[in-house]
N, C-alpha and C positions, 0 to 999 in steps of 0.2 A: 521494470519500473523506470528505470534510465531513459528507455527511447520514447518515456510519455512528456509532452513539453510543457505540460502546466506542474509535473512535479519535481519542485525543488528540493526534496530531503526525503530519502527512506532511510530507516537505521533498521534494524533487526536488533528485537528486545529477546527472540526466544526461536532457536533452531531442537526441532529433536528429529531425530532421525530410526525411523520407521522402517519396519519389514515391509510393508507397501510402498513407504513413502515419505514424504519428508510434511511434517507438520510447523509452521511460521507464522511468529504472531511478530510485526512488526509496525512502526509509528510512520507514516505519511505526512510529510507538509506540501501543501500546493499553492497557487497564485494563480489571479484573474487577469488575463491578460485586458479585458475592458480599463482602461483609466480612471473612467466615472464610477465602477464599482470597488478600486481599490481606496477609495475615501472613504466607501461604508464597508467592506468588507476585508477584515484584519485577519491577520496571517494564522492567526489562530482559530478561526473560525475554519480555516482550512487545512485543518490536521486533526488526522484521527487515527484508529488503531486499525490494522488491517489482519486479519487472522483466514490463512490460506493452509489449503493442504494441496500437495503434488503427488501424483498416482503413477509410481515408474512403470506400471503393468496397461492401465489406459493413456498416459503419457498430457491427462486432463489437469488442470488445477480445478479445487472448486471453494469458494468460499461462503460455510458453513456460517448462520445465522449464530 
């Protein structure tokens, strides 16, 4: 999440740690680099919850609906 450049905040709300793998449900906030759409689009309209699982045996992440 660090080396993405529109996002400015991930926290981690929820780590559990799996016999396959590590399940993560965590909060994102991002930013539009456009100028003209940071007048209409507020920072909270760009954060939401992210919920990912890591697979140590496929080495895949995949983010389940």
């Amino acid at each position: 999440m660090d080396q993405l450049e529109n996002v400015t905040q991930w926290k981690t709300i929820k780590d559990e740690d799996l016999e396959i793998g590590v399940w993560n449900k965590g909060m994102v906030c991002a930013r539009t680099n456009s100028k003209a759409m940071q007048h209409i689009i507020s920072p909270r309209m760009l954060t939401w919850y992210e919920h990912s699982e890591w697979n140590r045996n496929t080495k895949i992440y995949r983010f389940p609906h």
